[in-house]
Every structure is written in C-alpha cells, then in structure tokens.
C-alpha positions, 0 to 999 in steps of 0.5 A: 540896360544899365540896371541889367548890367550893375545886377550882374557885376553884383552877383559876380562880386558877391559869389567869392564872399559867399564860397569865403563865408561857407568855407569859413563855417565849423562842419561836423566830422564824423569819423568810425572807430572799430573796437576788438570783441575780446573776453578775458579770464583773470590770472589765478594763484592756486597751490599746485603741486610741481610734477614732471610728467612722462609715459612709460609702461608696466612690467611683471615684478618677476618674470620666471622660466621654470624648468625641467630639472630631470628627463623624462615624459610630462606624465601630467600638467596641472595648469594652463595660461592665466592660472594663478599659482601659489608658491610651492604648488604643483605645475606638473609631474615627470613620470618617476618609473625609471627613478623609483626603481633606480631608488630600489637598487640604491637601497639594495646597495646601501644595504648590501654595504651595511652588512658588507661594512659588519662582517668587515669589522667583525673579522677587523676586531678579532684580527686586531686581538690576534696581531696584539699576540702576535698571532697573526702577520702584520701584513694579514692585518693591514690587509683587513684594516683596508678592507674595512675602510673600503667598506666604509667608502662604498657605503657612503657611495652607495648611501649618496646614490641613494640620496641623488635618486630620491632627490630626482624623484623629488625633482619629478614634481615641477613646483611653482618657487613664487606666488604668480601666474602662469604667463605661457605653458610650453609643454603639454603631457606625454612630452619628453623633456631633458634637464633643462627644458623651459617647461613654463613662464610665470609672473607675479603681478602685484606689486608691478614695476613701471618704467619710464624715462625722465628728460636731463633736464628733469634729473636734478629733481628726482628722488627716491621715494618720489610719489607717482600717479599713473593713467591707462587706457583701459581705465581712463577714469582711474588713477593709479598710485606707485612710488619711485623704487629704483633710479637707474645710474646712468643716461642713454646716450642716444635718448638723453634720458634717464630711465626711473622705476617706480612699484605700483600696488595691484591688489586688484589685479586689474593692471596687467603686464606690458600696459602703455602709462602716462605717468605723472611723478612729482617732484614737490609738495604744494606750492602757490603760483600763478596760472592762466587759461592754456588758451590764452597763450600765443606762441612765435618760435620758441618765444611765449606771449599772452595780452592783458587789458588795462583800461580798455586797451591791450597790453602785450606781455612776453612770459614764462611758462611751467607745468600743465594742470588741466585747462591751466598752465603756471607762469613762472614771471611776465604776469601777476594774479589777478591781471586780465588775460585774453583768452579769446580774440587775441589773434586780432590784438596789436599793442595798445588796440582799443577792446570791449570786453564781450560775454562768451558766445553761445557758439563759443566764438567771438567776433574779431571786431565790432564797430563802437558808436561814434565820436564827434570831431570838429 
C-alpha cells in the first residue's frame, strides 16, 4: 500500500517537469510566403519623331458653279457625273438661232453706218471747200458737220452691237474654266435657261485640301510647311503624305481649336472629296526618348503610375506621359532606359510586394499569385 502510494506522487511530481521540459524544446515553424506572377519589359530609348495627332476630312482644291451666261434652250450636254473635264472644254451648247440672226442685223447695221458715215463726209468735204469761198452759210455747214459726227456715233453703236452679239454667240458654249471633274449636272437638253442658272458643279481633285483643327494647347507648335501623314478608312493600309499650307488666324471660341490646312497630292486619284482622315502632323525632327509598353500603364484620375522591380520587389513610380507610337508611349520623366516595367500582373502589385518574374503565358494571361517554397523560422 505504501509503494502504491510513493509510485503516485512521483508520476504526479514529474508531470509539471515533463510539460516544462517539452516546452522548452526549439520546434520548427513553418510559415507560406505567396509570391506576385508579374512579366516585365524594359524602358526603351529610341528616336521618334514629336507629333500631334487630329482627324479631320478632305475637300476638292476648288469647288466651281458654272453658269449660264445667256438664255436660251440646252441644245446639247456633253457630260455627265464623274466626267473628267479638261480646262477649256466644252460642257454644253445654248441653242444660238435667236443669236446668229441678231448677228445678221448687227452687221447690216454696221454696214448701213459705214456707207451712211461715206456719203456724210462726201458732202462734209465739199461743204467745207464751199464755206472757205463763202459759198455756202455757216449755218449750212454746221448742219452737215453734226451730221457726220452723228454717223460717226452710230456707227460705232452699231459696231458695239455687233460685238455684244458675236460675244453671246460666244457665250452659248458653256466651257469648263479648270481642269476637273464634274461633281453634279443640273440641267439636262431641251431645258430653257437664263442668264445665270447653275447649269453644273465641277471640282478639281489633285491636289486636295485637308482640314482639321488642332487643340490650344498644341498652337505654339504649328508652322507652315509642317509634314502630314494621313490615314483612311478605304485604304487602311496606306498613308498619305501633305504638308501644312494655310493656318487659319483665329480660335473658335466655342471649340478652343484652331483650324490648319494642309494640301495633299492625289496624282492617283484614289482620294475622293468629303473622306473622314486621321491625321498625323508633325511637329519636330527625330528625337531620342524613353518609352515604355502602353499596357503597362496605370491610370487614377488624372494621375499616371507605372511598377518597376528591383531585386525582386516592386517599385511603384508616378510618371509623365507623351505621345503614342503604336504599343508604345514616351515618358517624359519618372522612368529612365533600361528600368523593368510590369506589363502584367500589375493590378495585384502594392509598393515593396515581393514578385517572380514569370515567361508570357500561352493564353496571355498571368497568374495573380503563386505560392514560393517555404522558409524555416525558428
């Protein structure tokens, strides 16, 4: 019974050392780090030229009414939309009928003056030897003098008839005064027309004017002479050349823009009138600047922020941004060549986040996170 009894209290008594002991024992800890997927790209510095870029769209170089200049009935049209015109040829006749017999007359008249005016200085001549021998009154030989300055006068009346009638006749043939092509015919044969009808509309197509508007911000830039490059939607794969011709001397006040014109060679013709253009002006020559992937931008209001890794860590940095070129765009300060920048899994970054810089994924997407191997604390 006594041995019963020491066996007990030296369990009861070793128990407390025991838990003492085992508590005193180093265990090892482990503890999951989790790691951000990111893939990077580096700042690049390459020589790109400044530009502003706008849209704007494509106008005839002239735009002309031609007109009639007499009345009478079309007697013939000799083209239709689309004609190409040269300078000088004809787009229509008036009938000339009433005109060529008008002109009969005028040259009756003229000649009915001419022999009028003869006879008149035929009897001036002897009425003026007569008067030196006092043959004939004074008041005999005013009378012939003022008829032969009145022959003189309807003469020349008659002669400027005749001239105002052959210039209808003229008139009759509509002519094209540019080299074009007709944009709209408006009047079709056997229609009668007065002076002044718009009979067609033509319009020369090479070169061709572009316009567009540029923001005031951009204002100061803007010269003279200033290379352009155009794109359309008809021909997606192509690009355009021009060059700045005309800046306009005033803003609109409602816009805030200024509105530029630039002439666009069209020797093919493949550009037409009223084409929608996204323009491309450029202000500068090449210039070396830093640029970055557009995707690794991150926007907050107006602010601008990109991560860059150095040593495996995240590094948050607000910057400045430029022009657009393609998948690229210029940072005017916050990033310097050659820095890695994240262009993806950056939404998941924080300042100082601990990364793996992972290869593209096939599916062009990379993870947010990915556990890394753990580590041992003590």
């Amino acid at each position: 019974m006594k041995k019963n009894l020491l066996w007990r209290l030296v369990v009861l008594l070793s128990i407390p050392l025991f838990l003492t002991s085992a508590g005193c024992q180093k265990k090892e800890i482990k503890t999951e780090v989790r790691l951000v997927n990111v893939q990077v790209k580096p700042a690049e510095k390459r020589a790109v030229r400044p530009f502003i870029e706008a849209v704007g769209s494509l106008n005839a170089y002239e735009e002309v009414t031609v007109s009639a200049e007499v009345e009478g009935m079309i007697k013939d049209v000799k083209v239709q939309e689309g004609s190409p015109v040269s300078k000088g040829m004809t787009l229509a006749h008036v009938d000339d009928t009433d005109y060529n017999l008008e002109q009969k007359r005028a040259q009756a008249a003229v000649r009915q003056g001419e022999a009028t005016l003869a006879n008149t200085k035929l009897e001036y001549e002897r009425k003026a030897a007569l008067h030196k021998e006092e043959l004939v009154t004074k008041q005999q030989f005013e009378d012939v003098e003022t008829r032969l300055a009145l022959a003189q006068a309807e003469l020349e009346r008659s002669r400027a008839t005749l001239s105002l009638v052959t210039q209808k006749i003229t008139k009759t043939r509509v002519a094209s005064p540019i080299a074009c092509v007709v944009k709209e015919k408006k009047v079709s044969t056997g229609d009668f027309v007065k002076s002044g009808t718009p009979l067609f509309t033509i319009i020369q197509c090479n070169p061709l004017k572009l316009h567009f508007t540029v923001p005031e911000r951009d204002v100061g830039k803007l010269k003279k002479g200033q290379e352009v490059s155009l794109k359309v939607d008809a021909f997606p794969d192509r690009q355009f050349p021009g060059k700045v011709s005309i800046i306009f001397p005033s803003l609109d006040e409602r816009t805030r823009t200024l509105k530029v014109e630039a002439l666009v060679p069209n020797n093919e013709g493949v550009l037409k009138p009223g084409l929608f253009s996204k323009v491309t002006l450029y202000t500068g020559e090449p210039r070396d600047t830093v640029l970055v992937p557009i995707n690794a931008l991150l926007y907050e209001a107006e602010k601008v922020r990109v991560f860059t890794i150095e040593d495996e860590t995240a590094r948050e940095k607000r910057i400045t941004i430029g022009n657009k070129y393609g998948e690229w765009v210029e940072v005017l300060s916050g990033v310097k060549e050659g820095e890695q920048v994240v262009v993806a899994g950056h939404q998941n970054l924080s300042e100082s986040a601990k990364v793996r810089i992972a290869q593209p994924a096939k599916s062009g997407q990379v993870p947010a996170e990915a556990p890394a191997k753990s580590r041992e604390q003590k």
